[in-house]
KOLPA-348230 format. One record per residue (C-alpha): residue number from 1; chain; x, y, z. Coordinates in steps of 0.1 Angstrom, whole numbers. Layout:
k=NUM c=A east=X north=Y up=Z
...
// end
This chain:
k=1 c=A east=185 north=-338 up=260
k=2 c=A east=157 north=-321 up=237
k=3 c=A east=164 north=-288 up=233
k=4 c=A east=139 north=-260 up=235
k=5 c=A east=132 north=-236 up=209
k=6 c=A east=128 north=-206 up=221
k=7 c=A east=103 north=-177 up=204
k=8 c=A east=65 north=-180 up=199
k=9 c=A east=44 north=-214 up=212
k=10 c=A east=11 north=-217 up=192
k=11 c=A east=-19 north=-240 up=204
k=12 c=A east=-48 north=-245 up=187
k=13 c=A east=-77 north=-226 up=203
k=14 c=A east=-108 north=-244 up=222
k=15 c=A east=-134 north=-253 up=202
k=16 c=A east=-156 north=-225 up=219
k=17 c=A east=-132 north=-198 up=216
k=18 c=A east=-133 north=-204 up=178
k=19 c=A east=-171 north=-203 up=176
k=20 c=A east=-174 north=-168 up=192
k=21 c=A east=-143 north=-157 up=169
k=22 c=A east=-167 north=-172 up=134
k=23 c=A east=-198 north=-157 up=149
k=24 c=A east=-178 north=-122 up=151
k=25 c=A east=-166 north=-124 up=115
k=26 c=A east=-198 north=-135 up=103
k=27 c=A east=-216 north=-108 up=117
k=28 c=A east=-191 north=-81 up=107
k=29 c=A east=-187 north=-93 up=72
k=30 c=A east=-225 north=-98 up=73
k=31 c=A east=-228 north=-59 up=90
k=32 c=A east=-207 north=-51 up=59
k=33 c=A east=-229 north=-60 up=35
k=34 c=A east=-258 north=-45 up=42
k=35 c=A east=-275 north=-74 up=60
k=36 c=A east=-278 north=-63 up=92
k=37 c=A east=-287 north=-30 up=90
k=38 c=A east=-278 north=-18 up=126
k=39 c=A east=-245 north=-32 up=122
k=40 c=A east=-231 north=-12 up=98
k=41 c=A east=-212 north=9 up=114
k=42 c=A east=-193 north=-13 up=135
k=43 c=A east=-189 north=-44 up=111
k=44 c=A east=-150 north=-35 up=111
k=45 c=A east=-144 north=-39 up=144
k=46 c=A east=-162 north=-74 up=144
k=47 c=A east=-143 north=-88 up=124
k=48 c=A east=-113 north=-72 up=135
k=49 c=A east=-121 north=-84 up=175
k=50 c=A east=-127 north=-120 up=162
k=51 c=A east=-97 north=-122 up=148
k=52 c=A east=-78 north=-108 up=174
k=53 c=A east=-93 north=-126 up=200
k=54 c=A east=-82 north=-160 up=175
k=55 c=A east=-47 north=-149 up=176
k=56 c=A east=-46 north=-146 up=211
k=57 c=A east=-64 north=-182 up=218
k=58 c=A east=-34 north=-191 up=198
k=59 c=A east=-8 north=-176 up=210
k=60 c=A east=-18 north=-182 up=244
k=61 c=A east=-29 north=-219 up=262
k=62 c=A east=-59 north=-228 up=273
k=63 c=A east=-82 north=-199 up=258
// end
């Protein structure tokens, strides 16, 4: 009998899920730079909610 391993079961992320989590990064690292100008001041927490959200569609199925 196969034994399960117990701990942390990753899944790759549906393909939409992943868009939204590159559009995030791109805008906040495009914020960052200078531009978009009226993103400035909230380019790190674009990038930091697209990640996020990509660590959760991996660490949980079916997002």
């Amino acid at each position: 009998m196969a034994r399960r391993r117990k701990g942390l079961s990753l899944s790759a992320p549906k393909v939409a899920t992943w868009l939204i989590c590159v559009i995030l990064g791109a805008v906040g690292v495009l914020g960052a730079l200078g531009k978009i100008q009226g993103l400035v001041d909230y380019s790190f927490w674009l990038v930091t909610a697209g990640w996020g959200l990509l660590v959760l569609a991996t660490a949980l199925e079916g997002l």
